[in-house]
C-alpha atoms as one frame of an Amber mdcrd trajectory, in Angstrom:
protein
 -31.241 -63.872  43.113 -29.506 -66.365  45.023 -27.373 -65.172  48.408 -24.311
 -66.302  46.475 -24.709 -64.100  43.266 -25.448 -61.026  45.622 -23.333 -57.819
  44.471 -22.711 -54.535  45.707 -20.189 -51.943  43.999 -19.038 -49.026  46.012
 -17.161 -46.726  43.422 -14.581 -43.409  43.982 -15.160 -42.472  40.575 -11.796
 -43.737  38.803 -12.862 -48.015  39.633 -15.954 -49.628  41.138 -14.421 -52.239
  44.055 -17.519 -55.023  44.069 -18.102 -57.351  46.740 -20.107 -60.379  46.588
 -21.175 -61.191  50.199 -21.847 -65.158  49.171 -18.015 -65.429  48.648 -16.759
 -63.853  51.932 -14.686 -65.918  53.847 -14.271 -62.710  56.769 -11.033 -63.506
  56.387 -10.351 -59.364  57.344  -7.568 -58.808  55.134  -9.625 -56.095  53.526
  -9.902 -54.632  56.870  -6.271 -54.869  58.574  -4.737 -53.620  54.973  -7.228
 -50.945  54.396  -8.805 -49.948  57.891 -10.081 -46.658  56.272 -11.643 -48.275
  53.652 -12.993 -51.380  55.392 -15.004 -50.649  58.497 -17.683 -53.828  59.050
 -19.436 -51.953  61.775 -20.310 -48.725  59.530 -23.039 -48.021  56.740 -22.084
 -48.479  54.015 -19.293 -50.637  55.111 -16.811 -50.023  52.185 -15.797 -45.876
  51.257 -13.111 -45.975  48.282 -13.118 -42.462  48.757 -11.178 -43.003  51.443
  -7.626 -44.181  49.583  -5.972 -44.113  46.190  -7.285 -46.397  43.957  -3.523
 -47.987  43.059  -3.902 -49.053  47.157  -7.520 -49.934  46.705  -6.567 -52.521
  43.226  -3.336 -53.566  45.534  -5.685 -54.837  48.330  -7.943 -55.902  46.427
  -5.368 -58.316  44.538  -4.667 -59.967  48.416  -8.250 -60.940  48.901  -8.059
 -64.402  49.569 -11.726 -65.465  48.897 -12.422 -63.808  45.690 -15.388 -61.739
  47.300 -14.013 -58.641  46.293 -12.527 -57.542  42.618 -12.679 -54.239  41.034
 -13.370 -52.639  37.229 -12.145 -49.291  36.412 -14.592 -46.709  35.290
């Protein structure tokens, strides 16, 4: 698989957020909007859990790159 088709998918049970790390710009809007989400420096880096998933699809929407999008389950 090629760096650039790389996925992970991090779920909170009502949508999966998926990140491709190919298409990251680190452009930390994920972070700044979402700090209790988005923590770089923790494993695993991304915890939905952490807010409602209207705020998670909000954020989401503002990702300038395209390296993250969501699906509900």
């Amino acid at each position: 698989m090629a760096e650039n088709e790389i996925r992970k998918e991090y779920s909170n049970g009502e949508i999966t957020v998926v990140w491709k790390p190919g298409k990251c710009i680190h452009a930390g809007v994920c972070v700044k909007t979402l700090p209790e989400v988005y923590d770089p420096k923790a494993k695993p880096w991304i915890t939905p859990e952490n807010a409602s998933s209207e705020a998670l699809m909000n954020q989401i929407d503002q990702c300038p790159s395209g390296a993250l999008s969501y699906h509900k389950n």
